[in-house]
N, C-alpha and C positions, 0 to 999 in steps of 0.2 A: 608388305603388299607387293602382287608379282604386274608390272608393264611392260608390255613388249620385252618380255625374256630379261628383264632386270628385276630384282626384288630391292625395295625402298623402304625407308621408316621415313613416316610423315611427323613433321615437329608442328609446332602448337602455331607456331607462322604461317601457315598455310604455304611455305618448304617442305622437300623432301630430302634424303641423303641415301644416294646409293649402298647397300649393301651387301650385295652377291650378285649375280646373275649365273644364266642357264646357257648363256652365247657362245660360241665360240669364231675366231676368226676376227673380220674387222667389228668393234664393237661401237656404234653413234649414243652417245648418253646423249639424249633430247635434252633441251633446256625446258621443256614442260612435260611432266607426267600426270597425264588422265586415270587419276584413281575413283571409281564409284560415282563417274559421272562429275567431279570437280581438279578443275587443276592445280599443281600444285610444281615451282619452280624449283629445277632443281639445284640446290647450293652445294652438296658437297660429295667426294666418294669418304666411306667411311674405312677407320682403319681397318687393314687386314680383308677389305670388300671383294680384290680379286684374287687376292693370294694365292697362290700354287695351284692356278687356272693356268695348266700350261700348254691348250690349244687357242687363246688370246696373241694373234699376230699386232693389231692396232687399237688404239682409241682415239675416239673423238669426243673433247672434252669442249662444250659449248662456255661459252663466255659468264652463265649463271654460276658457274664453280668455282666459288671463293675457298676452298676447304680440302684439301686431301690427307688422309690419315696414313698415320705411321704401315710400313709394312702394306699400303696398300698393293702394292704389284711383285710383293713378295715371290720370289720363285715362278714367277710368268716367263719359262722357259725362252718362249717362241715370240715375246714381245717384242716388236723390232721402234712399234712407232707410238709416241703418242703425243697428239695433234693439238694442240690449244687454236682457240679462233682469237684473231687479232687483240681485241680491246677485254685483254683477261684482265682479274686483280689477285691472282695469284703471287704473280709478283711485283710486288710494289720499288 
């Protein structure tokens, strides 16, 4: 499913997990993605999601993303930054 220039697979939890996107430069992963009119949180990027995306300068990873997959920022040439918001559980 494609939101604001990010495509997502929706899990059976009424989550979602980033997949790819279309962006380039600073990238905001919303903590909520409105797909077909319902929302749905987002918990994770999935592995290999940006991979060798290498006009990707930033992201911003909101506080819902408990999950990043292997290889995700693979070869992100130009990736200089990527931003967690305060109260993550990324790392425990």
């Amino acid at each position: 499913w494609l939101y604001d220039g990010l495509f997502y697979h929706i899990n059976d939890d009424r989550t979602c997990s980033v997949v790819s996107t279309l962006k380039t430069g600073e990238i905001v992963i919303p903590q909520v993605a409105v797909i077909e009119g319902k929302n749905y949180i987002v918990t994770a990027i999935l592995e290999g999601a940006f991979q060798s995306k290498d006009k990707i300068t930033s992201i911003d990873l909101p506080n819902s993303v408990t999950s990043i997959g292997e290889y995700a920022f693979l070869n992100c040439t130009e990736l200089k930054d990527i931003n967690l918001q305060m109260y993550t559980s990324l790392f425990p």
